[in-house]
N, C-alpha and C positions, 0 to 999 in steps of 0.2 A: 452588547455588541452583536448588532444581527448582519452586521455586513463585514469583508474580508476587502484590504485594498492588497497592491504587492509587498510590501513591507509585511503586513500581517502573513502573506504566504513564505516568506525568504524567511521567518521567523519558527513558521510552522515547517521548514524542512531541517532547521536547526534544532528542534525539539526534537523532531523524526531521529537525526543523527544522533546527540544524546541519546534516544531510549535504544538503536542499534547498536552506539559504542557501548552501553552500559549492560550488554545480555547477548554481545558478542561469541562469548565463547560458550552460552547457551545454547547459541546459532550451533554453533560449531559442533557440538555435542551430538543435539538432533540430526545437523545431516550426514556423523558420522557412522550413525548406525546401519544407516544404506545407502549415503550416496558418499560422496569425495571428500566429504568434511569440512568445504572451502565456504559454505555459505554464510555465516558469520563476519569472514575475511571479505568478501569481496565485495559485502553488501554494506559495509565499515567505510572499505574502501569509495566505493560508490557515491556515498549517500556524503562522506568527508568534503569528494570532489565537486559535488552538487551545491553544499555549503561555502566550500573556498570560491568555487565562481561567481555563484549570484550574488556576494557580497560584493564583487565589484561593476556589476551592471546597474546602471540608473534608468531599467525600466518600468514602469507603469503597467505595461500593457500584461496583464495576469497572466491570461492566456499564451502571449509568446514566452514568458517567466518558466512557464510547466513547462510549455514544448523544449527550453533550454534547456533544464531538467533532464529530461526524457531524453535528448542526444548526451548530453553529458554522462546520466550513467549507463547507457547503447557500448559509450568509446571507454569509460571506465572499468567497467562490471560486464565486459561482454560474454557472460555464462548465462544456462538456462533462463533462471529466474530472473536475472539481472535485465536479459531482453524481454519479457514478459511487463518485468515493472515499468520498462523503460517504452514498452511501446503504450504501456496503461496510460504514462504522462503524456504522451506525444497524443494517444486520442484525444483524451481529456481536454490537453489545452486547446485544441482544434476547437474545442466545443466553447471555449472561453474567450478566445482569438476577441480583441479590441475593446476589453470588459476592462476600467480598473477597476469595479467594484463589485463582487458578486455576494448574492444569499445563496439560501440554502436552497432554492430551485435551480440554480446555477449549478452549484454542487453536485449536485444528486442529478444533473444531465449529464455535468462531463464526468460522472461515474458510470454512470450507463454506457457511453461511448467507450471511456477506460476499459469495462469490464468487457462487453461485446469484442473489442480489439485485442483484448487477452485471450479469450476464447478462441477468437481466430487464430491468433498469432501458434499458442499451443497446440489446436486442433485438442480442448478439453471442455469440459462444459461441469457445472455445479456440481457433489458430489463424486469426482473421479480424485478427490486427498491433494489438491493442488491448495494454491495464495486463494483461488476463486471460494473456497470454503471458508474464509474469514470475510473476503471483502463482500462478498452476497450478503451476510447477514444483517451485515452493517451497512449495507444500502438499504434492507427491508426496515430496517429501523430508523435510516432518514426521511425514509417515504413516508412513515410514521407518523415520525414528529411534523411534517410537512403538514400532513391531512390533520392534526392535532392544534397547527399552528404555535407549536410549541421555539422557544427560541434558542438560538444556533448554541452555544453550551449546552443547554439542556439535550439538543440531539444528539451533540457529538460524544457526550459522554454518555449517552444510550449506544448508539453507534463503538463505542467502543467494547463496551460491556458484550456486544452482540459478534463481533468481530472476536472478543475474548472465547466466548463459550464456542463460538463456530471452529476456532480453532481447535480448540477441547475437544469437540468432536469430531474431529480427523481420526481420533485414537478405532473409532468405529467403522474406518473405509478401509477398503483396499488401495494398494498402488497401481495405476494403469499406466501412469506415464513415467518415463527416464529408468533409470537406474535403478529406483526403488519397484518398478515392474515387474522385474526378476525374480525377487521374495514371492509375490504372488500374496498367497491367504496370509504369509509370514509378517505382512506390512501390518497387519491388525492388530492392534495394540499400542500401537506407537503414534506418536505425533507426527503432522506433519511440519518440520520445519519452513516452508513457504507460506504457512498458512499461516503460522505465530507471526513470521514476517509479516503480515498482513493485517494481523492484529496490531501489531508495534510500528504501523502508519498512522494508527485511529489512536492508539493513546498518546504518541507524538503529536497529536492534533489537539487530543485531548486537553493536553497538560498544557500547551498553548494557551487556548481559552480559558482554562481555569486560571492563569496566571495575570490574565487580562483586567 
């Protein structure tokens, strides 16, 4: 299966949901050690809300699917990261806008939009221990498989592996942004929990495809 229609997408944010209900209070754990503790909860919430709706829209059109998305967990999960993810979908889908069928070049643009829009959004950029340390890695290994011509499972389960260890390596940054900023050198050692989030989109993706 080297192409995604929307049924395959409203499928893959019900897997997303699964892997965030299933390592919730994982979430929770990680942001408790220097932020509010709420990010497991809200991102539950969020992603729950994203599932209950598009189950009942009968669209096609991919791209406005995301952007629904993307407002949906804006009004549900209106915290930090919740606006970060939620403005990644709303780029994204922009870039998707009247597609119902996309490949992995599709992908890997409305991730670049995604990730740029994040950037913005945070005023953070690759290595500052943010979500952008899992989902970078895991576009450099789309891009990959791209130039490789390798097909869409086979990426997205590289893409995740790469998303995994990038998150792993959060434990070696510093905090610069929110909350966890305060700690200072003190954040080194620890995961970022935005950035496991980030991973646990790619294996929600993942586990899609492999079930395919």
């Amino acid at each position: 299966m080297d192409k995604l229609n929307a049924n395959d997408i409203k499928g893959i944010f019900k897997s997303i949901r699964d892997v965030v209900d299933l390592n919730k209070i994982y979430l929770i754990e990680l942001d408790g050690v220097m932020g509010d503790g709420d990010l497991g909860i809200t991102m539950s919430f969020g992603f729950n809300k994203i599932v209950e709706s598009l189950d009942n829209l009968n669209i096609e059109d991919i791209g406005m699917l995301i952007m629904k998305a993307g407002m949906i967990m804006a009004d549900e999960a209106p915290s930090t990261l919740g606006t970060l993810v939620a403005t990644g979908m709303i780029k994204g889908g922009k870039v998707l806008k009247g597609k119902k069928e996309i490949e992995l070049q599709d992908i890997i643009e409305a991730n670049n939009a995604a990730l740029n829009g994040m950037m913005e959004r945070g005023k953070s950029k690759r290595g500052n221990k943010t979500i952008l340390d899992s989902l970078f890695p895991a576009l450099d290994a789309l891009e990959k498989s791209k130039d490789l011509e390798e097909h869409l499972k086979e990426s997205f389960n590289k893409a995740y592996e790469a998303a995994k260890f990038g998150a792993i390596n959060t434990k070696t940054m510093k905090s610069v942004h929110g909350r966890a900023a305060f700690y200072g050198d003190k954040s080194i050692g620890n995961i970022d929990g935005g950035a496991v989030l980030g991973s646990y989109l790619y294996e929600g993706a993942n586990n899609y495809l492999n079930k395919k």
